[in-house]
C-alpha positions in Angstrom: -138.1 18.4 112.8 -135.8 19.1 109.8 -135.9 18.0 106.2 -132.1 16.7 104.4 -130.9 16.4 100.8 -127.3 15.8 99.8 -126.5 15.7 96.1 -122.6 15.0 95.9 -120.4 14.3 98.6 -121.4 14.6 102.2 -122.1 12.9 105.7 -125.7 12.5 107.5 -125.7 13.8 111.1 -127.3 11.8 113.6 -130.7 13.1 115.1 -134.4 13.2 114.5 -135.5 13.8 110.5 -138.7 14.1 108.9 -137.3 13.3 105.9 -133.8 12.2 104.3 -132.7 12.1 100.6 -129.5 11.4 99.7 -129.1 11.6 95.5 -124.3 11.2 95.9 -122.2 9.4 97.9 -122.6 9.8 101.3 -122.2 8.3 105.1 -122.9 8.6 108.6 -122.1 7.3 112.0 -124.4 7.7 114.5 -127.9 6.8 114.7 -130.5 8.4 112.4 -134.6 8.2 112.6 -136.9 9.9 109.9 -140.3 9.7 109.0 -138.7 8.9 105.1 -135.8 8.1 103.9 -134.6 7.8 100.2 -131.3 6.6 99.0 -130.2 7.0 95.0 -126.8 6.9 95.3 -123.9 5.3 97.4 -124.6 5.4 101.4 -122.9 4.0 104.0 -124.2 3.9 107.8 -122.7 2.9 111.0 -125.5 3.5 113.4 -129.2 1.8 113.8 -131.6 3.2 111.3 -135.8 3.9 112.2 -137.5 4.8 109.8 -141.5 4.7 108.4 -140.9 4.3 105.2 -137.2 3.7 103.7 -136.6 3.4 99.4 -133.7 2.1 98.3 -132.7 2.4 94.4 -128.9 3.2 95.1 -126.1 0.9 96.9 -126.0 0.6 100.7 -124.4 -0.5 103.0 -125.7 -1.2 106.6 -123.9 -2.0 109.9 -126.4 -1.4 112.6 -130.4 -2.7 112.8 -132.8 -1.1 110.6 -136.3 -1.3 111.8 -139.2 0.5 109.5 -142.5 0.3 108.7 -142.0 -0.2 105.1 -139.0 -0.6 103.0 -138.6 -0.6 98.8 -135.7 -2.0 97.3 -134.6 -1.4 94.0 -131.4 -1.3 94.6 -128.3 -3.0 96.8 -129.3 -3.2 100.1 -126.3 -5.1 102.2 -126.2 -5.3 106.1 -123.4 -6.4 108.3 -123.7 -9.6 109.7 -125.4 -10.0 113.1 -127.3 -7.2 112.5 -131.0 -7.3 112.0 -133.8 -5.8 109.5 -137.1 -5.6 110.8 -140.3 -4.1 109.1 -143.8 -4.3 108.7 -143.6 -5.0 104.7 -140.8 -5.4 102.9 -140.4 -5.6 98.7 -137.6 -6.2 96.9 -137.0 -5.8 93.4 -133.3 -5.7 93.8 -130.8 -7.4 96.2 -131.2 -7.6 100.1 -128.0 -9.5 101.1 -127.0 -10.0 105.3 -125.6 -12.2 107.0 -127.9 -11.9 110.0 -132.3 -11.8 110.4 -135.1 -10.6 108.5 -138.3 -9.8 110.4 -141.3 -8.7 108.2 -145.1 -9.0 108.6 -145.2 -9.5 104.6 -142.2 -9.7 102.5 -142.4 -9.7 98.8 -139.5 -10.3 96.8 -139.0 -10.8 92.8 -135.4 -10.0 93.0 -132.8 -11.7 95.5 -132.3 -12.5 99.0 -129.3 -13.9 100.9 -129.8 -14.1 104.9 -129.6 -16.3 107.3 -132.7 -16.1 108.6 -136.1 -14.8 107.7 -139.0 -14.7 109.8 -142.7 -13.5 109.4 -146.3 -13.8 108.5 -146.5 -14.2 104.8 -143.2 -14.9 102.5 -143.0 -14.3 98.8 -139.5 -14.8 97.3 -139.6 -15.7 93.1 -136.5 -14.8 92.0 -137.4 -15.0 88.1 -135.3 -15.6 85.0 -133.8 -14.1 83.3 -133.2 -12.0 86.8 -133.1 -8.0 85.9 -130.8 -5.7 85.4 -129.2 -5.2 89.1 -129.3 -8.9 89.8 -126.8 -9.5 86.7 -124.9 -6.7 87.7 -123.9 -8.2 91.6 -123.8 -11.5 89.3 -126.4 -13.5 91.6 -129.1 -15.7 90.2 -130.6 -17.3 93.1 -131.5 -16.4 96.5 -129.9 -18.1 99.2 -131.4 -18.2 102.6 -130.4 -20.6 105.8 -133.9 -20.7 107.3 -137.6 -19.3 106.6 -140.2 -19.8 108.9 -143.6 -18.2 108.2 -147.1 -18.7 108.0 -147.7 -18.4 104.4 -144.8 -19.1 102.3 -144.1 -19.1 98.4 -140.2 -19.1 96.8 -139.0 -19.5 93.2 -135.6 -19.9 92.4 -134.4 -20.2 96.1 -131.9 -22.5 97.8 -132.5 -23.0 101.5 -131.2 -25.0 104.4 -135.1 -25.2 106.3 -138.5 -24.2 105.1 -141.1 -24.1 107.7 -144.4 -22.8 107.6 -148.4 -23.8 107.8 -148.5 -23.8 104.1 -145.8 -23.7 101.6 -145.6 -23.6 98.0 -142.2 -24.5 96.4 -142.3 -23.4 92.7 -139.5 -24.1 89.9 -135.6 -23.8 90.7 -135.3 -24.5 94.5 -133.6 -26.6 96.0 -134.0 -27.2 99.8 -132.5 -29.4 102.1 -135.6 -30.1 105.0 -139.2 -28.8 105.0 -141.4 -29.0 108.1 -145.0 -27.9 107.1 -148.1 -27.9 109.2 -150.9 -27.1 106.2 -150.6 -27.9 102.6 -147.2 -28.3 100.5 -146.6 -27.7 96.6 -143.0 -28.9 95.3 -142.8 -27.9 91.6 -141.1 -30.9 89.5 -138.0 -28.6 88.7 -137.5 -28.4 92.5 -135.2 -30.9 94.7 -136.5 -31.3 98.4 -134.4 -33.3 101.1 -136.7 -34.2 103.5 -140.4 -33.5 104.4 -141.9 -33.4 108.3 -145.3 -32.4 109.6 -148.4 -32.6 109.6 -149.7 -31.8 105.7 -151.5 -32.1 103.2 -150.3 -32.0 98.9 -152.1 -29.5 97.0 -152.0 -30.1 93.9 -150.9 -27.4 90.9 -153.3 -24.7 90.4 -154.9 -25.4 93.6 -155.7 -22.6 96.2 
């Protein structure tokens, strides 16, 4: 297979990579799979990506699934609505913003995430303050999610519809309309919770 690196202006062909790096502005609109794929400047893709690991540090845009073993965000990361992001880990340091699912074994997030829907095993999301530099930029401050539903879940500075999971912690600045939890459940004091269902148990802060 064939390494690619565009520094300027350009277009990706669609095909089989080992590994892509795109340093301009840049598009494509078909279908692309690669062993790696970095993205430091502007990219825009039509087609479904695959990829094992994908690191994001520029702004892109995304209007097909994206499936990957790992992917690093640093950057803008937006996908269309409907379509879906699937990996086995995901972190975020930057802003993941779709209008459709997230599917990760582990996701760990410190900078923001707007979706509808995220699914997986274990769920970190502390969106901090002050947020950094990116965050300010796109002129977000929370992350905003309809539904999570994972095992293991811990958010700071989310707003979300549903939280449901086996056991949750709820640290400072959320604010979430229904929790349904199966384990143990932390709600910091700076945090507004609608309603609480399941079978649980309050831990208490500073407990494991």
């Amino acid at each position: 297979m064939k390494g690619l690196k565009l520094e300027g202006v350009g277009r990706v062909s669609g095909g089989e990579y080992d590994s892509i790096k795109l340093e301009g502005v840049s598009s494509c609109s078909e279908n692309i799979k690669a062993e790696d794929i970095e993205i430091e400047g502007v990219f825009t893709c039509g087609g479904e990506v695959e990829a094992g690991r994908m690191y994001c540090q520029g702004v892109s845009d995304f209007k097909s699934n994206i499936r990957a073993k790992k992917v690093i965000v640093s950057g803008v990361f937006n996908i269309k609505e409907g379509a879906k992001l699937e990996a086995e880990e995901i972190s975020c340091e930057g802003v993941i913003r779709t209008g459709g699912e997230i599917y990760a074994d582990v996701l760990r997030a410190d900078g923001c995430i707007s979706a509808r829907e995220v699914y997986g095993d274990n769920i970190t999301i502390e969106t901090h303050f002050p947020v950094n530099r990116i965050v300010k930029l796109f002129k977000t401050s929370k992350s905003d999610i309809k539904l999570i539903e994972a095992t293991t879940i811990k958010i700071s500075g989310v707003t979300a519809d549903t939280v449901n999971g086996t056991d949750i912690t709820i640290g400072p600045n959320c604010k979430v309309n229904s929790v349904d939890c199966s384990g143990t459940l932390y709600v910091d004091s700076t945090s507004t919770v609608g309603s609480i269902t399941g079978n649980y148990a309050i831990r208490e802060y500073g407990q494991p």
